[in-house]
C-alpha positions in Angstrom: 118.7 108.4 103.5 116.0 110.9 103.3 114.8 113.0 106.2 114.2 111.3 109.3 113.4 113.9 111.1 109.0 113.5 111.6 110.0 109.4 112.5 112.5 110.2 115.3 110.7 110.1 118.4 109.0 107.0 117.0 112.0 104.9 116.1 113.7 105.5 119.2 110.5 104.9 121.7 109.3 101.6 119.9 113.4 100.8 119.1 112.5 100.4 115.3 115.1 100.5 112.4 114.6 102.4 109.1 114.4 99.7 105.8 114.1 102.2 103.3 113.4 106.1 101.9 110.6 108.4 103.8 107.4 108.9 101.7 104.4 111.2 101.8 100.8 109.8 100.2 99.7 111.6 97.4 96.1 113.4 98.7 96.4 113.2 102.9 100.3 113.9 102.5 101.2 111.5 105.4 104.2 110.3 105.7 105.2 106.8 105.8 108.6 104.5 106.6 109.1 101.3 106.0 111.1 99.8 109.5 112.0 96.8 111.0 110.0 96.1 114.3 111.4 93.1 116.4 112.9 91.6 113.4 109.7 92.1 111.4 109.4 94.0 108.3 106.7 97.3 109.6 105.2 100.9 108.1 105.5 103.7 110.6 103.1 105.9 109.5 102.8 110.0 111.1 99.6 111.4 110.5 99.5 114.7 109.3 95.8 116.1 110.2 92.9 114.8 113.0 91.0 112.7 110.5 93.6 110.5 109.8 94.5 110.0 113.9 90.9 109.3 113.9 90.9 106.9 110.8 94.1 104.7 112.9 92.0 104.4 116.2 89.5 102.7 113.4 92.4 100.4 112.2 93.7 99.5 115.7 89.5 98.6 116.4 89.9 96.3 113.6 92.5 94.2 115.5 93.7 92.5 112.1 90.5 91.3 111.3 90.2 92.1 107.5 92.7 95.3 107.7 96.2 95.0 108.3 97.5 94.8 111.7 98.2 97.4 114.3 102.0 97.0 116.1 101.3 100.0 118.1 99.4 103.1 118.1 100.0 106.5 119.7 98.8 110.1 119.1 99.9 111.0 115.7 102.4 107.8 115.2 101.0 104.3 113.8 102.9 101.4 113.4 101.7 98.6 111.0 102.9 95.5 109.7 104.2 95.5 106.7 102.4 93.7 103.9 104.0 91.5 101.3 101.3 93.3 98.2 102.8 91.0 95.5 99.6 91.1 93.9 97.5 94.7 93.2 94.2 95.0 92.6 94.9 97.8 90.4 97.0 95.4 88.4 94.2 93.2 88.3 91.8 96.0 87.0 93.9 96.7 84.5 94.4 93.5 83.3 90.8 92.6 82.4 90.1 91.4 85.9 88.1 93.9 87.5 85.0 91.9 88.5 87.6 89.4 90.3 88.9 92.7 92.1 85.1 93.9 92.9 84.6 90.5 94.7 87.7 90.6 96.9 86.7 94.0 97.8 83.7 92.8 98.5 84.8 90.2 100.7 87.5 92.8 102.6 84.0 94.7 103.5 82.3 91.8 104.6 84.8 91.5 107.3 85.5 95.3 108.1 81.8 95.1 108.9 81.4 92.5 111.1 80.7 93.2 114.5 83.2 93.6 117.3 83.0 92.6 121.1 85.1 95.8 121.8 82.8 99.4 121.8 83.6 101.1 118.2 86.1 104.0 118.5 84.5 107.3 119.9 86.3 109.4 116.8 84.0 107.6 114.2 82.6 110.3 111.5 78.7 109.9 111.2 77.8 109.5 107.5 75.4 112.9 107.3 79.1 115.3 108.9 81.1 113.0 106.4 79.6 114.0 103.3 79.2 117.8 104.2 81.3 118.9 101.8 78.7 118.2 98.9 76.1 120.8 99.9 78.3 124.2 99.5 79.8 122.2 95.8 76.4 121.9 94.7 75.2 125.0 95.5 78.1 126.4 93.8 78.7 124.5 90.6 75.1 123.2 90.3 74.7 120.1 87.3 75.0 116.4 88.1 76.0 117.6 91.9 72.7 118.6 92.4 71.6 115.0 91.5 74.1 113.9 94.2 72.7 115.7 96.9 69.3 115.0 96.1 70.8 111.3 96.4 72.7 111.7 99.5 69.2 113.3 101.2 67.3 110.6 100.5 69.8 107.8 101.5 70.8 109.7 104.9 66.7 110.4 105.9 66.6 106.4 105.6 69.8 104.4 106.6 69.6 101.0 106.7 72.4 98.3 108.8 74.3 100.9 109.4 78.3 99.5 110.8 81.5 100.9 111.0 83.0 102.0 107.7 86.5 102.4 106.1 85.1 105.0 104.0 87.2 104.8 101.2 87.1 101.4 100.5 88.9 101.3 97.1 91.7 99.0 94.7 94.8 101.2 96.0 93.6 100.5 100.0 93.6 97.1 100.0 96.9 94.7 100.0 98.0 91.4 99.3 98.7 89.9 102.9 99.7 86.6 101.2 98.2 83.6 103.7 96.8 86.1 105.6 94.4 87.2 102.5 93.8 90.3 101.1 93.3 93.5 104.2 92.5 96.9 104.5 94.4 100.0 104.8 94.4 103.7 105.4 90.3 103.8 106.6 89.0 107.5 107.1 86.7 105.9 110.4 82.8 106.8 109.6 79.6 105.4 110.6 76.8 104.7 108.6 75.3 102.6 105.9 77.5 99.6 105.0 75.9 100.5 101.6 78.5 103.5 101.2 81.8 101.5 101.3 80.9 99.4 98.3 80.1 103.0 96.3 83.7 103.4 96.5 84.9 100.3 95.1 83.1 101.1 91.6 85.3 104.9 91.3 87.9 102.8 89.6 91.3 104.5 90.6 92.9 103.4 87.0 89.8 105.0 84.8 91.4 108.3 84.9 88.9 109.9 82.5 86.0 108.3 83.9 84.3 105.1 83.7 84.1 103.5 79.8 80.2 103.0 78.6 78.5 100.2 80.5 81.1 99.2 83.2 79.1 101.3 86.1 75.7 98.8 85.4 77.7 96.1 84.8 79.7 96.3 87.9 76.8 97.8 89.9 75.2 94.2 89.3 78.3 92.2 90.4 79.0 94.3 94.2 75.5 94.3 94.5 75.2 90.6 94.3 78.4 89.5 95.8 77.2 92.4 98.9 73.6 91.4 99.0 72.3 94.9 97.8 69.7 96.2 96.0 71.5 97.5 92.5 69.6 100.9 92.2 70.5 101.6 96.2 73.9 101.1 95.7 73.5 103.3 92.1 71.8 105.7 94.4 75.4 105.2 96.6 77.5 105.4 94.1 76.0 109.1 92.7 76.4 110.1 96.6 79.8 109.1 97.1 81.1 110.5 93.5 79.5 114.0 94.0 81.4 114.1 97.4 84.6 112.5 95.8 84.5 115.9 93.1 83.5 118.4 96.2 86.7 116.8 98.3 88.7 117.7 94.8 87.7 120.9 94.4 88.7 121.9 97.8 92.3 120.4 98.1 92.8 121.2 94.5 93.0 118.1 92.3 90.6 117.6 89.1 87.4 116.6 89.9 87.1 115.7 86.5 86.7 111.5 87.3 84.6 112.0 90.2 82.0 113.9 88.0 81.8 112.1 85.2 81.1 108.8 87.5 78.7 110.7 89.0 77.5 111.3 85.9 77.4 107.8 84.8 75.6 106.2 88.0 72.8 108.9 87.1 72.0 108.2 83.8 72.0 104.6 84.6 69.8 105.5 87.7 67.6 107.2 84.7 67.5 103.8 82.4 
């Protein structure tokens, strides 16, 4: 078995037992175990920088209700139930059946959303901080990122039914819970327009050269109307959210490539 070292205080202080190899994520670079908790099957997750501590007190505010639930939670350690994820939403992407993943999503954000009787979590990222990065990228690199920002101005000077937010609501962060239905994962914690989460949705993680022609209006028109959003706003979202998505590449170092050219895509269908 692999290292166990970043998991020891955990497994002994919530008595869990290892049920397979240690993992890190591939952009955060967490690292995950899959354990048995009380004779359940459980992910103990160890954060590995403040945004994602902050992005657990989000999941634990949640309290199962459209996100996977929390066992325990404590500093830098997160234990999870462990969820069956027979069925991907990636899979179903690729397999012609994107608009049926859209709608799920769509329905996973629907409950994220919903209001709570508990105070949101203190550690939530307001919108405008979240989307910093974009500013410096544009002012360096210039071209369709100047589009975003413009886009991102606009929509911040003006929010509308602003909620909680998972912030990177997306195919690979949501799971099959089998009878419990389909819930969230791995939310970054940010406050704003519900508007934003659904801009994620349409950055297809499978599309690794970028959306094909037509699927950004075509799937513009089926979140908007399974959300209850006005197309060109969530257009207006999406060109936001994929400027920042290429600005959060270029830093850490992976190809912004994707990111542009959807944010590419959303404006020339914000131009027809």
């Amino acid at each position: 078995m692999g290292d166990l070292t970043p998991f020891a205080p955990w497994l002994a202080r919530w008595d869990l037992t290892p049920d397979g190899e240690p993992f890190q994520t591939r952009y955060a670079r967490n690292w995950l175990l899959p354990v048995f908790w009380r004779d359940a099957p459980a992910m103990l997750k160890i954060a590995t920088s403040q945004a994602e501590i902050d992005g657990a007190a989000t999941m634990a505010w949640w309290a199962g209700g459209g996100a996977a639930r929390v066992l325990a939670f404590e500093r830098d350690a997160l234990l999870l139930e462990r969820l069956p994820a027979r069925r991907s939403l990636v899979a179903m992407a690729q397999d012609g059946l994107d608009e049926d993943a859209l709608r799920i999503l769509c329905t996973v954000a629907d409950d994220l959303h919903a209001p709570r009787d508990a105070p949101p979590p203190r550690s939530l990222h307001p919108l405008d901080g979240w989307l910093r990065a974009l500013a410096p990228a544009a002012a360096a690199h210039g071209g369709v990122l100047n589009a975003s920002l413009h886009a991102t101005n606009l929509l911040l000077a003006q929010p509308r039914e602003v909620a909680v937010l998972h912030g990177d609501l997306h195919h690979e962060n949501v799971l099959d819970g089998d009878d419990r239905g389909w819930l969230a994962i791995d939310p970054k914690g940010v406050l704003g327009e519900r508007a934003y989460d659904y801009a994620a949705m349409l950055c297809n993680p499978h599309e690794a050269g970028g959306p094909k022609p037509g699927r950004i209006p075509r799937q513009v028109a089926v979140v908007a109307e399974a959300a209850r959003l006005e197309p060109r706003r969530l257009l207006h979202w999406l060109l936001a959210h994929a400027g920042a998505s290429a600005a959060w590449c270029m830093s850490d170092g992976f190809d912004p490539g994707p990111a542009l050219a959807t944010a590419e895509a959303a404006r020339q269908a914000l131009g027809a």
